[in-house]
Structures are given as C-alpha cells and as structure tokens.
ZAMARGU-4260 file (C-alpha; in steps of 0.2 Angstrom, whole numbers, plus 5000, padded with zeros to 4 digits):
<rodrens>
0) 4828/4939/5343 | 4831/4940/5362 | 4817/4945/5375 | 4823/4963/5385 | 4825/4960/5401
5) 4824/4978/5404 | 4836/4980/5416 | 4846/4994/5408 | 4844/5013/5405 | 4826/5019/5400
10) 4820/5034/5389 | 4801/5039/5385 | 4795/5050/5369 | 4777/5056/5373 | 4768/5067/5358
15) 4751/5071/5361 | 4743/5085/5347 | 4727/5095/5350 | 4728/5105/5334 | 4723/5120/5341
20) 4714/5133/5330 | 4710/5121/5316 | 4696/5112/5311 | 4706/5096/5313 | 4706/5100/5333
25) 4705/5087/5347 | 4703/5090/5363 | 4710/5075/5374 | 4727/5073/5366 | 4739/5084/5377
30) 4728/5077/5393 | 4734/5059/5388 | 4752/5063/5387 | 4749/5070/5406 | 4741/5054/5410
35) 4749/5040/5403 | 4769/5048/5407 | 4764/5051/5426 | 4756/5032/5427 | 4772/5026/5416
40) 4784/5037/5424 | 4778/5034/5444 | 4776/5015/5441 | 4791/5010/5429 | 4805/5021/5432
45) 4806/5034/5418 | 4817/5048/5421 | 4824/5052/5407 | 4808/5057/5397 | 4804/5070/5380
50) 4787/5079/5377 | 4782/5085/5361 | 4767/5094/5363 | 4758/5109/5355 | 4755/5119/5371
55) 4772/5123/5372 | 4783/5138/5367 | 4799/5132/5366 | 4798/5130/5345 | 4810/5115/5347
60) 4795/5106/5360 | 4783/5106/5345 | 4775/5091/5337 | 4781/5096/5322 | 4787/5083/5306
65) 4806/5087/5310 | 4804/5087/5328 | 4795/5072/5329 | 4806/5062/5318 | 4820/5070/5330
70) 4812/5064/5346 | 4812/5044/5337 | 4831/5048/5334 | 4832/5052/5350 | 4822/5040/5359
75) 4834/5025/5352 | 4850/5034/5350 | 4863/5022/5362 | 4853/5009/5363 | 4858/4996/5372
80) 4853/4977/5374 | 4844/4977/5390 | 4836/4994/5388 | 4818/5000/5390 | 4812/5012/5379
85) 4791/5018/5378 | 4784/5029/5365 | 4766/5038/5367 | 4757/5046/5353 | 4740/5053/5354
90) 4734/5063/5337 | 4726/5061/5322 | 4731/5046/5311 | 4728/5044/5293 | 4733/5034/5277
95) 4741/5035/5262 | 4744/5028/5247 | 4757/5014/5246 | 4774/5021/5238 | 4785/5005/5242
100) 4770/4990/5237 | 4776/4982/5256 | 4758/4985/5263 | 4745/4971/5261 | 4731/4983/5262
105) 4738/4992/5247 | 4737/5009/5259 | 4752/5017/5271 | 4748/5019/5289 | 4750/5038/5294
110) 4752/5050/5308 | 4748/5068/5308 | 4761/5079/5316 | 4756/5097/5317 | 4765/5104/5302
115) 4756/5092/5291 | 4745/5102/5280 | 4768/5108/5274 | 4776/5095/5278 | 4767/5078/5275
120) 4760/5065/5286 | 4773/5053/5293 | 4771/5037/5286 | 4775/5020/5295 | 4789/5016/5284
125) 4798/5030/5290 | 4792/5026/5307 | 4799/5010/5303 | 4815/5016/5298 | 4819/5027/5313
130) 4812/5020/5328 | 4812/5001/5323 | 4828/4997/5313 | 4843/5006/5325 | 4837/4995/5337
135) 4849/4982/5346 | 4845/4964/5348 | 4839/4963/5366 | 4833/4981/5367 | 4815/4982/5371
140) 4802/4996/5364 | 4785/4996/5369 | 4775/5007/5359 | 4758/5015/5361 | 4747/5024/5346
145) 4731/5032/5351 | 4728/5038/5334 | 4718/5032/5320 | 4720/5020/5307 | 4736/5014/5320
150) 4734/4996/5318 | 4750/4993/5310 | 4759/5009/5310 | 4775/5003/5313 | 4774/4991/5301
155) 4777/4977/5313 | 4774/4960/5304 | 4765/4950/5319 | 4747/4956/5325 | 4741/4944/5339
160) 4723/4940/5344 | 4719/4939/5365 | 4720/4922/5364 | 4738/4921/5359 | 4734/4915/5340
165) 4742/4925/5326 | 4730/4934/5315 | 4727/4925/5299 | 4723/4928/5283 | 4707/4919/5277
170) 4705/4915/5259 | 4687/4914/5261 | 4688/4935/5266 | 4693/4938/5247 | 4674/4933/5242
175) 4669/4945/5255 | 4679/4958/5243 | 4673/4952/5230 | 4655/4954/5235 | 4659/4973/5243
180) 4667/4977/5225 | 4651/4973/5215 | 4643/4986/5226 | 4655/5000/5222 | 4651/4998/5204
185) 4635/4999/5209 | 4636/5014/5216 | 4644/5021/5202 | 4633/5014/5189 | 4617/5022/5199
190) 4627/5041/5202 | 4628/5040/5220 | 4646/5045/5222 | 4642/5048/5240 | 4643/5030/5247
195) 4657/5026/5235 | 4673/5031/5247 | 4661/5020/5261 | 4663/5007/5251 | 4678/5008/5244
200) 4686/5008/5265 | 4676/4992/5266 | 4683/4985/5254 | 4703/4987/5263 | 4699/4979/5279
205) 4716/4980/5287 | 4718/4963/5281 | 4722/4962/5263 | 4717/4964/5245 | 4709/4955/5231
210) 4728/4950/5224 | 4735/4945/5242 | 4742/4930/5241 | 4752/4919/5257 | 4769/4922/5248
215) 4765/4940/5249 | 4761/4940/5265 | 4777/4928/5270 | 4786/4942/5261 | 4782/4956/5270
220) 4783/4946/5290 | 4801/4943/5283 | 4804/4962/5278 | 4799/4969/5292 | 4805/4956/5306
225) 4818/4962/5319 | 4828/4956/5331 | 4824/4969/5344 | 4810/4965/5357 | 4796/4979/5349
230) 4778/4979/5356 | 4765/4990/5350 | 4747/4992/5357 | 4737/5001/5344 | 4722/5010/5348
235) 4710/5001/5334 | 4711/4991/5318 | 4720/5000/5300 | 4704/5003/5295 | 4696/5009/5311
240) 4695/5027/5317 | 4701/5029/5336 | 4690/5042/5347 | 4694/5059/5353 | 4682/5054/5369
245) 4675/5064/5384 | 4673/5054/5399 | 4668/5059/5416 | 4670/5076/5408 | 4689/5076/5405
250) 4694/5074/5386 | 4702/5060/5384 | 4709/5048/5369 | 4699/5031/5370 | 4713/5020/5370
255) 4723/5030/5382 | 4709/5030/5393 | 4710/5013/5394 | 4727/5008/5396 | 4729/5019/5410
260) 4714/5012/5420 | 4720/4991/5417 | 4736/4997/5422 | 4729/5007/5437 | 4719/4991/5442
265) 4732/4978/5439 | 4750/4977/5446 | 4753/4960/5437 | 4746/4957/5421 | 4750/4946/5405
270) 4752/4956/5385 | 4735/4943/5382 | 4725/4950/5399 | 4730/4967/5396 | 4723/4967/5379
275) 4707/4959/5384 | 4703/4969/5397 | 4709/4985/5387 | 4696/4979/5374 | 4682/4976/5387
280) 4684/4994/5391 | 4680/4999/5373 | 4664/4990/5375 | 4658/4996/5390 | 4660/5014/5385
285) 4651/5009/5368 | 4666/5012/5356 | 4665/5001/5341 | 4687/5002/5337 | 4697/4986/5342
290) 4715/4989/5350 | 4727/4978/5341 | 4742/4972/5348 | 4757/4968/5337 | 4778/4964/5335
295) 4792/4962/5328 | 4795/4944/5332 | 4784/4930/5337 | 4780/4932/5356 | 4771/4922/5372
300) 4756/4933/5376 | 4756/4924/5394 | 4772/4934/5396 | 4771/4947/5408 | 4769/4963/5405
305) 4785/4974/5408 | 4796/4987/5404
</rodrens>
C-alpha cells in the first residue's frame, strides 16, 4: 500500500439519523453531522460535501438503504491516488448473523438506515464492497462510525491499541468463553430465559469465538487487506453499544462529541494521541464504550493525523 499524501481532490459523505417518529428515535444524530462537517469542512478544506439526513425533503437527501449506498458510490467514484475522502455516520448500529463465515465474532456488523424496518440493515460487507474495494492505491479514506456495535464495521482487518500495538488474540480468552458458556446453560437449565441473550453477548466479545483459531484469523487480515490508505475511528468495541448522549444540554452522539472537541483543542496530533485523548473523554463523561481505531494496512500510529 502507499500512504495518501492527500494532496488531491477531497469529497465528504455525512449521514446522521434521528428516526424521527419511531420508538427507535435519537436525538443527537442530525446535530453531529452539523458539528463534525463544519469542524471538518472549515479546518481541512472540504468543499465538495453530501448530506444524508432525515430532516430533509428532498426524497433523494434521505438516509435511506438506496441512498446511502448511493452516497458510498459517490463518495469514491474518480478516485484518485492522492485523494482525501471522510465519511461521517451517526445512527443506530446493529448486528447480524454471518452470511459469508468471514467474521471472527460469528456476527456481521450493521448500520441502520431509515428504511430499515423494508429494506434491511446495511451490513459491513456491503460497506466493504462499496466504499473500501473501488479504492485506488494511494487514495486515503478516513472514516468515522458513531454507531453501535461499529468496531469493525468496515470490516477492516487491523484494530490498533493507543500504544501502537495490534490487537491480539489471546488463547487464554477462549477459557473465558468457556467459563461464560457453562453459565448460559445454566440459565437455561434454571428457566431464566431473561439473562440468556446477556450472556449469550458475553460470550461474542468482539474478539473471537470458541472455534477461532490464528489461521482463521490470518485468513480474514488477508481478505480484507487493501491497498488504499483507510482509517476508521469507531465509536466503541463490536460488542459495545455507543450513546445517544446530552451534554451541556445539546444532544449529541458520544463519540462525535469527542472527536470534535480533541480536534478543536489540538491543531497537530498523532492517530495514537488522538485516540487516547478521544478515550479520555469517554471517561470523564462516564461512558463505559471504548473507540477502536482500525485499517486496511498496518500503519505508524505516531503518524500525524491528516486528511
């Protein structure tokens, strides 16, 4: 792969979904587009911008599934090395059940566009497929998901620590599942169906499951490498959900929250500081998700940040 330079033609995607009506509704989501594109747009330079949002009433400006997938298309459609491209969600996030046996976890990650309940959740793979795969060698996409369940929605196969060190897979975890499966069946064999699905999200800790093994792992990194530059900051683990917060009386997505406010505070900072710091947030304001921070090829996490 080669590192974006980012010296050629930039194009942002923002979607932000408040579900408005249903009992599914946020309240932050369409404020966190507002924030993040006029940070993003005033401080690196994008002009040439989309908005997919469900105030709107032009129908074809709608977070639906078509136009969502649409807006991806868009977004990296002549995309040339040395471009910068930034993709903002802020919705609901979900997860489904594997199709394509590529996910360690067993499970796909999801987002929710506003037409889901007809037209299905968008699954990473598919995020994958259109907003990952066109990409030229050199292009850079930096990717933000303030969504539940995000960790590795784009299905990128490297998910770095703050330290610079690659997650690992620990065999000692697996007797941790094993451990977490003798208590579903306990809950089973003692009829207390209500702690079952608890559990049973236990169990899938965004890592791996019971028949994960390093070839399998090996496997997917391979799969899913790419030899353009893609970042994604991810506003909590696969198995974490990410909060619809208020603070200081302004609904406001967690995550996007605290990205805009490192970024405000810092005009140089490194992918490892930026990380850190957005974390420290989360812990201040008492939110228990963890922002993950992952790509498509391994990467210097003292680099700066930049797009």
């Amino acid at each position: 792969f080669t590192t974006s330079n980012c010296s050629g033609n930039k194009k942002a995607l923002f979607i932000g979904i408040n579900y408005f009506g249903t009992q599914a509704e946020l309240k932050g989501c369409i404020n966190d587009v507002k924030n993040v594109s006029a940070l993003f747009c005033q401080r690196f330079g994008f002009q040439n911008c989309l908005y997919l949002t469900d105030d709107q009433q032009d129908s074809s400006k709608k977070p639906t599934y078509e136009n969502i997938i649409n807006g991806m298309r868009w977004l990296v459609e002549g995309a040339k090395p040395g471009d910068s491209l930034f993709f903002h969600y802020s919705g609901h996030g979900g997860t489904a059940k594997d199709s394509e046996t590529d996910e360690i976890d067993g499970f796909d990650e999801t987002i929710l566009p506003l037409d889901y309940q007809q037209s299905g959740q968008i699954v990473d793979d598919v995020i994958y497929e259109n907003m990952v795969k066109p990409l030229p060698q050199g292009c850079r996409l930096t990717a933000i998901f303030d969504s539940c369940h995000s960790g590795t929605v784009m299905d990128l196969p490297y998910t770095y620590q703050c330290d610079g060190q690659v997650e690992v897979i620990e065999n000692d975890v697996r007797k941790e599942i094993f451990k977490k499966a003798i208590n579903v069946v306990g809950s089973l064999i003692q009829g207390n169906p209500a702690s079952i699905a608890t559990a049973l999200m236990s169990i899938f800790d965004g890592s791996l499951t019971s028949n994960t093994n390093s070839q399998q792992q090996q496997a997917i990194i391979e799969k899913r490498k790419h030899d353009a530059d893609v970042i994604q900051f991810s506003g909590c683990r696969d198995n974490q959900t990410s909060a619809d917060a208020n603070i200081n009386n302004v609904p406001t997505g967690a995550m996007s929250y605290a990205l805009i406010t490192v970024l405000s505070q810092n005009q140089n900072i490194t992918y490892a500081q930026l990380l850190t710091q957005i974390r420290q947030i989360m812990k201040e304001k008492r939110f228990s998700q963890i922002p993950q921070l992952s790509a498509s090829h391994p990467m210097n996490m003292n680099g700066q940040f930049v797009l």
